[in-house]
N, C-alpha and C positions, 0 to 999 in steps of 0.2 A: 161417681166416686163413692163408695163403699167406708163408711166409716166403721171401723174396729170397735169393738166392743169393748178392748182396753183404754182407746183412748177416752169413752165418753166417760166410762167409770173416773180417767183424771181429769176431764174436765169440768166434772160433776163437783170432784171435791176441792178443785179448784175455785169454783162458783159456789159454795158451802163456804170456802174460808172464807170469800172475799167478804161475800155477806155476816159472816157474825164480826170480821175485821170493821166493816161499815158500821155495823148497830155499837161494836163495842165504842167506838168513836163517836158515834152520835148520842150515847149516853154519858161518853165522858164530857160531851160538849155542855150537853146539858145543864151537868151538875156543874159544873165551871163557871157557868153565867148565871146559873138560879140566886134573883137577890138573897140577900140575907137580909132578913127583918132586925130590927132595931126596936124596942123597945116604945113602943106606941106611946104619944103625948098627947092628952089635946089639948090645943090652946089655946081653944073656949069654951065655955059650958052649954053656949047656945042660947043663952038670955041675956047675957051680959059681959061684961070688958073685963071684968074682977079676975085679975093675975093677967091681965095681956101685958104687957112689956111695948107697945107700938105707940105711934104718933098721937098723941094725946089732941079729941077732937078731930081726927081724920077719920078713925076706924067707929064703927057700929056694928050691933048684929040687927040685923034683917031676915025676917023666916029661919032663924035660927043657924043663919052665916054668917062670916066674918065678910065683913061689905065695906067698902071706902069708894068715893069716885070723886072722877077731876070737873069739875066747874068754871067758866071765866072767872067768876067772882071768887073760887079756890080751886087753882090750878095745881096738879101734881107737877112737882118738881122732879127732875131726873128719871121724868116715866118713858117707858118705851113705848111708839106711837105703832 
């Protein structure tokens, strides 16, 4: 079978659209899901509670994290296991 030298030329530019039709999509997808940032807060200083708003006596900072944990002797209430 002998293929024409017209037809490769349209199947060239057929395979040209399809490809910038795929990238154009794949960039639209993109931008479509890329989060959008929000206005960064932090809720701790990293030494201390001062402005937390949380359970008074549950929460502490440890190595400069926000830390809480469950104990028999103080068990989190409504935690997921």
């Amino acid at each position: 079978m002998v293929i024409q030298p017209k037809n490769l030329i349209r199947r060239s530019l057929l395979m040209n659209e399809t490809l910038k039709l795929f990238v154009w999509f794949a960039l639209a997808s993109a931008i479509a899901i890329a989060p959008v940032r929000a206005e960064e807060k932090m809720l701790v200083n990293g030494t201390d509670l001062a402005g937390w708003d949380g359970a008074p006596g549950w929460w502490r900072v440890e190595d400069g994290a926000l830390t809480s944990e469950s104990t028999p002797r103080s068990p989190a209430r409504n935690a997921t296991t």
